[in-house]
Residue frames as a rotation matrix with the C-alpha (Angstrom) as fourth column:
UNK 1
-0.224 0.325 -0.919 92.86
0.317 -0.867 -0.385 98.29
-0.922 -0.377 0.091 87.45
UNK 2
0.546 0.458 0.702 90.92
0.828 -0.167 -0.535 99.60
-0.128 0.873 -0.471 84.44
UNK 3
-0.799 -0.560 0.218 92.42
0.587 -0.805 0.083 102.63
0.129 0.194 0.972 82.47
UNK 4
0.227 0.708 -0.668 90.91
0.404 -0.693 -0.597 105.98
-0.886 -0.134 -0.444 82.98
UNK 5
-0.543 -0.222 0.810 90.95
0.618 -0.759 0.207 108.83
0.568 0.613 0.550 80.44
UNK 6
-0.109 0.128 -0.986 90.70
0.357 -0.921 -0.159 112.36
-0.928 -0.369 0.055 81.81
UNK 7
-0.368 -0.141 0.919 89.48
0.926 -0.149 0.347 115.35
0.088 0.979 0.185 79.26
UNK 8
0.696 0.684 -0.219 89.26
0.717 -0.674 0.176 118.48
-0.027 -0.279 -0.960 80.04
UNK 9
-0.118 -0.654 0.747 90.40
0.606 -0.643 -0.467 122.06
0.787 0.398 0.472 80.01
UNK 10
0.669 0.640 -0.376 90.96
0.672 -0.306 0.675 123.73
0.317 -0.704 -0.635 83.26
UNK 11
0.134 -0.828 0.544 92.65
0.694 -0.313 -0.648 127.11
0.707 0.465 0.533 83.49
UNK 12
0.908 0.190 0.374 92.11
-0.240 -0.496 0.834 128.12
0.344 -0.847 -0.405 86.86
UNK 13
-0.310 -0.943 0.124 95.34
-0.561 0.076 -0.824 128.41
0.768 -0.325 -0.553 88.91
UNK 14
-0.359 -0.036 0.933 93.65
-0.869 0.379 -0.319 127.48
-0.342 -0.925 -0.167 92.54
UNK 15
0.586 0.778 -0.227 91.73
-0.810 0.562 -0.166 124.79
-0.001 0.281 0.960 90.54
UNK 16
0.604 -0.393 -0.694 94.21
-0.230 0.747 -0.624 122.99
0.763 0.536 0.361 89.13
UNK 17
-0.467 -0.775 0.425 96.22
-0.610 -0.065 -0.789 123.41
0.640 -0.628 -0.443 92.46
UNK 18
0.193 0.607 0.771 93.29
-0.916 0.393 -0.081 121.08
-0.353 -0.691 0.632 94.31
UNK 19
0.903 0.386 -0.190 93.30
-0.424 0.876 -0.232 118.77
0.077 0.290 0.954 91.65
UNK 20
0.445 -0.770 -0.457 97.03
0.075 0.541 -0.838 118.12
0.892 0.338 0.299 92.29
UNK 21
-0.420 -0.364 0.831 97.03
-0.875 -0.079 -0.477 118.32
0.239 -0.928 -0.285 95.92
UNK 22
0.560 0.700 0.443 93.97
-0.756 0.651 -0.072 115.61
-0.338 -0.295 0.894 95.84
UNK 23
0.848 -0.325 -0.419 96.00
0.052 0.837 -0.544 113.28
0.527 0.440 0.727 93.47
UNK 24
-0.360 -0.830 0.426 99.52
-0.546 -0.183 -0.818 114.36
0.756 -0.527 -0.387 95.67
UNK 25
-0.592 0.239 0.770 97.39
-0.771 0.111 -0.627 113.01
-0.235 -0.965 0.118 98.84
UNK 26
0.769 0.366 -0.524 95.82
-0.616 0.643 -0.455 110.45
0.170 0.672 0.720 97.02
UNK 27
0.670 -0.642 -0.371 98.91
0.033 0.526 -0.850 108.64
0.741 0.557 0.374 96.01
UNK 28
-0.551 -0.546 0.631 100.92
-0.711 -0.087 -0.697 109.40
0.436 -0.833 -0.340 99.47
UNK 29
0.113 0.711 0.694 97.62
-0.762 0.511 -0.399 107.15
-0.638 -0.484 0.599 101.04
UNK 30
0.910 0.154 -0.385 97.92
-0.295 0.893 -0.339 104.34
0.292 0.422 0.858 98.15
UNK 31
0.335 -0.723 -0.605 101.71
-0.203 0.571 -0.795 103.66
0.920 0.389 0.045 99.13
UNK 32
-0.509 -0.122 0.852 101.01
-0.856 0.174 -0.487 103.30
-0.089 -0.977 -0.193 102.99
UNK 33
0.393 0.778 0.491 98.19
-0.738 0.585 -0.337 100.69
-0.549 -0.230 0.804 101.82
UNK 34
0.306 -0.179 -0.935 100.47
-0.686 0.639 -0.347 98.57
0.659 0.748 0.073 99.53
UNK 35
0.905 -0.400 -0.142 101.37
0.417 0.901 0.120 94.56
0.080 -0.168 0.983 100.21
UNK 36
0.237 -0.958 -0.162 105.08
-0.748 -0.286 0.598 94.49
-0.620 -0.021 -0.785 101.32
UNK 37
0.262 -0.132 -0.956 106.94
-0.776 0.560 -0.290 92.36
0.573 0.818 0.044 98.87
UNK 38
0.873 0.016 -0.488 107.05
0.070 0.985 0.157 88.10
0.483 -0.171 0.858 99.41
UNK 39
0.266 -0.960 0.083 109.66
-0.960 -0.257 0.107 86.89
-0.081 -0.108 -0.991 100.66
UNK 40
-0.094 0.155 -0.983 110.84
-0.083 0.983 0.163 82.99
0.992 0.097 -0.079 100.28
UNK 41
0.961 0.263 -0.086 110.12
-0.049 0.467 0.883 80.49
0.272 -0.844 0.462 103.74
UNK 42
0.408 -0.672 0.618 112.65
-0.770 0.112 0.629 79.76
-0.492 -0.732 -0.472 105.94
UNK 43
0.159 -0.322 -0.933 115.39
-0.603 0.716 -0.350 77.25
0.781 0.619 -0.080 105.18
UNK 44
0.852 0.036 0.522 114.86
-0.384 0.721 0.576 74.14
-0.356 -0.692 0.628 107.43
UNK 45
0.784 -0.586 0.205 117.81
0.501 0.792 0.348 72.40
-0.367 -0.170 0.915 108.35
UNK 46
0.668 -0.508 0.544 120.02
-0.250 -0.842 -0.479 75.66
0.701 0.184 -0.689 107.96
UNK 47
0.248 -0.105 0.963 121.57
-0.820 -0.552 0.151 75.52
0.516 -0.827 -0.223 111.35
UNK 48
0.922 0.353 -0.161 120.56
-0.191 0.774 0.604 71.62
0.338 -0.526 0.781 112.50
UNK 49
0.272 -0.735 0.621 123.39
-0.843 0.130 0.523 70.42
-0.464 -0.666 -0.584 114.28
């Protein structure tokens, strides 16, 4: 993922409240879409009699 840079000066109250509801709702939606972690294979011949 490339870096960003942000630069700006925003001193609205409701403004800045969107821009951290979008990234809040944002970032709630990237950790439903993540890979679960690996796990290793089965061990054959655990059990075998």
């Amino acid at each position: 993922m490339a870096e960003k840079l942000f630069l700006a000066c925003v001193e609205d109250p409701l403004v800045i409240r969107q821009i951290l509801d979008h990234l809040k709702t944002k970032e709630e939606a990237d950790k439903q879409t993540r890979i679960p972690p690996g796990r290793a294979p089965p061990q054959l011949g655990l059990f075998d009699a």
